[in-house]
N, C-alpha and C positions, 0 to 999 in steps of 0.2 A: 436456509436452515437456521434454526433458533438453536443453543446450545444455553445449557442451566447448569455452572460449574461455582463451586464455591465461593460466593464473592463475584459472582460475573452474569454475566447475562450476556451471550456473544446473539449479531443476527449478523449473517453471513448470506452473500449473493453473489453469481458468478453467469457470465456468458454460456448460454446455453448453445448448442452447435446451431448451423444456420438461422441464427436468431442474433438481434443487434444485443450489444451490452445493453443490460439494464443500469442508465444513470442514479445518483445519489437519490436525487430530489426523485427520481420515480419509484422508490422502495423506501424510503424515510418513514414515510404512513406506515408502513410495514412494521418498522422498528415500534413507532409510538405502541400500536393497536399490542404488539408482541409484551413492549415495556407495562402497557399499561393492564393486559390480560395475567401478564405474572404477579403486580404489583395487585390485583384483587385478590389473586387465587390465597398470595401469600396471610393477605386481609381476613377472607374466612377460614384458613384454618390456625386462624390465630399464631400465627408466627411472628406477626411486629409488620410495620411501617418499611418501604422498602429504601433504604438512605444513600442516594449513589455517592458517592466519595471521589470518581474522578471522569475522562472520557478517553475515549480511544477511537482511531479511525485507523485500518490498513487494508491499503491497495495492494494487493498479489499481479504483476505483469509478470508474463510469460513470453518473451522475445526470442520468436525464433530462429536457426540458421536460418540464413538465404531470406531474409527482409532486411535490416538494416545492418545486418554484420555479413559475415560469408567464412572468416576464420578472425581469429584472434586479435589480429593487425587491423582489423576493423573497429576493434571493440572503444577507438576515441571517439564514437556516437556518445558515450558521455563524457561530461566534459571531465570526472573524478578521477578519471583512468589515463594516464599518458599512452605512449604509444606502447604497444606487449613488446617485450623486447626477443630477440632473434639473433643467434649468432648462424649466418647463413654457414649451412653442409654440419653443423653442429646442433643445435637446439633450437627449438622453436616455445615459442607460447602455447598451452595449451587449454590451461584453468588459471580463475583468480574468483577470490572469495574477497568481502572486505565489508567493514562497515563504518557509517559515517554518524555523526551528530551533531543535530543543530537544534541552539534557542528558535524558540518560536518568540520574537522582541516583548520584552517586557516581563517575562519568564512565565508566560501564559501556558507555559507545554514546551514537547523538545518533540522532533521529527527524524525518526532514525531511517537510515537509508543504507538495506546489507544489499549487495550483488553478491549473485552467486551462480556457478556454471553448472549448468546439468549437461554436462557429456558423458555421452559413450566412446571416447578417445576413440572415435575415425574419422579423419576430415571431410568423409562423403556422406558420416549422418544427420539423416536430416531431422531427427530429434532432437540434434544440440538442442539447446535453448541456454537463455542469461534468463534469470530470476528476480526481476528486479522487486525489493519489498521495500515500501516506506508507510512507516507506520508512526503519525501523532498519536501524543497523546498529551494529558496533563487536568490540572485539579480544576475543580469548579470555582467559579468564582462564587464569593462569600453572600452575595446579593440577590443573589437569583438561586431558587430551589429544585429539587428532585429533576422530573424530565426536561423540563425548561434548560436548566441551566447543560442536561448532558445534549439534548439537540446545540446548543450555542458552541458550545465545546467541541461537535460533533463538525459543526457549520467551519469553525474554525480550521479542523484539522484539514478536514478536505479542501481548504483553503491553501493551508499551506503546502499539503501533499500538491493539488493539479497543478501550482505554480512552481513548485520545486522542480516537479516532474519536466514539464516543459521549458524549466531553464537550465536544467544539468544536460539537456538533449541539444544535438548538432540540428541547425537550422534543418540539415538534409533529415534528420530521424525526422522532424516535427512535421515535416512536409508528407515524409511517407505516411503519418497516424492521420495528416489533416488537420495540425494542431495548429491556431497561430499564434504568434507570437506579440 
């Protein structure tokens, strides 16, 4: 899905059902041909030069019950989360929301990282799901121009996003997705 909002130019892809994820590098051409079809249209109808200003990349994960959590007291598959705390026959864990931020070294961009619970508070639904979003972003470098530099930028975040991803994860999560380490 290509989206054209003020200042933005989003392209957006997701796992289609019985179908494998579509990786970076197999929809990037995607983004170019999109970037570069806006960047004419806005050409002929005389609207100016398109000048990107920064880049952004975010991964949307949808972690369900019952894969690598089952209730709350699971949920130290990352490592951001202590354990949910429980006063047993009194209270239990139920949600937690939260977000994190980090330098990308050198102050290249910063990579934010919210969780967040989608429940129907009952411990037998099996729609729970954790929300995990990490999303880079940051400026272009001063050297390198228009799509160049938002692919580098682009190349970067997802750099930093798959290997965050995989080191905030319990050796056990990274085993269940296949990831290694």
């Amino acid at each position: 899905m290509i989206q054209v909002q003020n200042g933005r130019l989003y392209f957006n892809w997701q796992k289609k059902p019985g179908q494998e994820y579509p990786r970076f590098e197999e929809v990037i051409d995607g983004f170019v041909y999109a970037s570069s079809a806006f960047a004419d249209f806005l050409a002929t109808a005389n609207v100016g030069p398109v000048k990107p200003n920064h880049w952004e990349v975010t991964y949307v994960n949808r972690i369900p019950r019952n894969t690598v959590w089952a209730t709350p007291a699971d949920w130290d598959f990352f490592s951001l989360l202590p354990r949910i705390p429980s006063i047993e026959n009194v209270v239990m864990g139920e949600s937690f929301s939260g977000e994190w931020t980090f330098e990308i070294p050198r102050n290249l961009g910063r990579l934010h990282v919210r969780w967040d619970t989608l429940s129907q508070a009952r411990p037998d639904d099996s729609s729970d799901a954790i929300r995990l979003t990490l999303s880079a972003r940051g400026p272009l470098r001063k050297d390198t121009d228009g799509i160049a530099a938002v692919l580098e930028g682009a190349q970067l975040g997802r750099k930093a996003i798959v290997i965050t991803f995989r080191n905030l994860m319990s050796d056990k999560a990274n085993t269940f997705w296949g990831l290694e380490q």
